[in-house]
C-alpha positions in Angstrom: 17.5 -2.5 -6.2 14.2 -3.1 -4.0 15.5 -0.9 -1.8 15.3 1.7 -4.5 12.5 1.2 -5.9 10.4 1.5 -2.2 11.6 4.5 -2.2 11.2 6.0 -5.4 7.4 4.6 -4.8 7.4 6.5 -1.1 8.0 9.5 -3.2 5.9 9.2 -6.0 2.8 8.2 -3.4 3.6 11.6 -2.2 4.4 13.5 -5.3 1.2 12.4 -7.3 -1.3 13.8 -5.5 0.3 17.4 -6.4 1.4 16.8 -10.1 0.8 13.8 -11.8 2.3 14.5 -15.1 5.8 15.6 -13.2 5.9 12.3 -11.2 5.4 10.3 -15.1 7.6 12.3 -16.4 10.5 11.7 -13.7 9.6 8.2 -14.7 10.5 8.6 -18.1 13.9 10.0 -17.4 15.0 6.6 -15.1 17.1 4.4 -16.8 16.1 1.5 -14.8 12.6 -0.1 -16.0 11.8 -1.5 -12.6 12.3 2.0 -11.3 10.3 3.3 -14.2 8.2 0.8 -13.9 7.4 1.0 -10.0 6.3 4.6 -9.9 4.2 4.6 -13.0 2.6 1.5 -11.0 1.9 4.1 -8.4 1.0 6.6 -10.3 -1.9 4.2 -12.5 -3.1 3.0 -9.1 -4.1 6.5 -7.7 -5.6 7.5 -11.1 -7.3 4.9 -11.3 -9.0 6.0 -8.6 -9.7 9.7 -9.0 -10.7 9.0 -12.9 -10.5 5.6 -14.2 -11.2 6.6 -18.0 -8.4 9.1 -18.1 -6.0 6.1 -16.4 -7.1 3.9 -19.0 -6.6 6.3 -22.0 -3.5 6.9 -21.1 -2.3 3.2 -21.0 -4.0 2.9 -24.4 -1.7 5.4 -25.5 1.8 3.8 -23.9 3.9 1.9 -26.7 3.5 -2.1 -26.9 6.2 -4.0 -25.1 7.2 -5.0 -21.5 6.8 -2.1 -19.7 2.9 -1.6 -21.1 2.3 -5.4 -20.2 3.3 -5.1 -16.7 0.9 -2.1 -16.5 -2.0 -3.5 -18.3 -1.3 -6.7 -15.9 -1.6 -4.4 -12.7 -4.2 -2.6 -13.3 -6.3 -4.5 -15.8 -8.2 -6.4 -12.4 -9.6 -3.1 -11.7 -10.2 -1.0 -14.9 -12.4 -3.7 -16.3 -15.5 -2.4 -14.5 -14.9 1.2 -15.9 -14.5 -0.2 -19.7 -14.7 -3.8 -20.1 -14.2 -3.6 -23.7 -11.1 -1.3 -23.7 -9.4 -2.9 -21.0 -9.9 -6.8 -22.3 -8.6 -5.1 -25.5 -5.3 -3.8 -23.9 -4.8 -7.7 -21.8 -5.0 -9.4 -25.3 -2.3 -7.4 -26.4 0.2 -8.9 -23.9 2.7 -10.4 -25.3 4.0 -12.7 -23.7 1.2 -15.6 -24.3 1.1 -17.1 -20.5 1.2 -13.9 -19.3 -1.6 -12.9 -20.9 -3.5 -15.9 -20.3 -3.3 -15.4 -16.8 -4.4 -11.6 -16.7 -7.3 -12.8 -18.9 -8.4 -15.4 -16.7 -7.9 -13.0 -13.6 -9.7 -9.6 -15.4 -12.8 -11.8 -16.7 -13.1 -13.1 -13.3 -13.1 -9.8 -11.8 -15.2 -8.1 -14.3 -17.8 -11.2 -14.0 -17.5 -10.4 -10.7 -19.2 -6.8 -11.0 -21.2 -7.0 -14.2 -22.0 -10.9 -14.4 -24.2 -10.8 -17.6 -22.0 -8.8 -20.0 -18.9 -10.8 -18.5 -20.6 -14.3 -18.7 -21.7 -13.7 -22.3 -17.9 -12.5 -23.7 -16.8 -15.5 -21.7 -18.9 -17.7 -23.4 -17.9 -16.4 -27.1 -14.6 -16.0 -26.2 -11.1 -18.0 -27.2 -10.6 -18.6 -23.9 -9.6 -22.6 -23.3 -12.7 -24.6 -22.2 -11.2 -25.2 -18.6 -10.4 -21.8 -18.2 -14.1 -21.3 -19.5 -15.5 -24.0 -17.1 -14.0 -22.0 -14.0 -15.2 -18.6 -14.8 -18.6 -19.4 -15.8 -19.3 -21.8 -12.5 
């Protein structure tokens, strides 16, 4: 329930600022994905933080599927400006096609947002549709 997971992310707010790896690896051990889910959100968010490159290398190394999405899509926003090319690699691995479309569209915007040349130009070459394009690059 929501209920649930508000606490479990209480906790893990708490909890991750002593021992990371313990608070991921209670994760791993819910049988619920939301709850799973919800406290490795927490946990990404305060690494992401305190080392950025670590945060990302360790969702580089979480297995495709729906639980890596929903990361990527949380964080992805904010890890662009720490490694554009690493993180626009993990959105275009989404599977889910809208899904990703929209992360894209939201992590070029950000990362044009703190690095306009590099951004502008991989807009520009990208597959991105024209009007999505059009909007980024005005």
């Amino acid at each position: 329930s929501e209920l649930r997971r508000a606490a479990f992310r209480g906790v893990a707010r708490n909890w991750v600022k002593q021992d990371r790896p313990a608070v991921l690896a209670w994760a791993e051990k819910l049988e619920a994905e939301k709850d799973a889910l919800a406290i490795q959100e927490v946990v990404l968010d305060a690494w992401q933080g305190e080392n950025p490159q670590e945060a990302l290398a360790w969702l580089k190394e979480q297995e495709e599927g729906k639980t890596r999405d929903a990361l990527v899509a949380a964080t992805a926003e904010r890890l662009v400006v720490v490694d554009a090319s690493g993180t626009i690699e993990l959105v275009e691995a989404i599977q889910d096609k809208k899904n990703r479309a929209q992360v894209l569209e939201k992590t070029a915007s950000a990362w044009r947002a703190a690095s306009p040349g590099p951004a502008k130009a991989w807009i520009e070459q990208s597959d991105l549709p024209t009007k999505t394009k059009n909007k980024l690059l005005e």
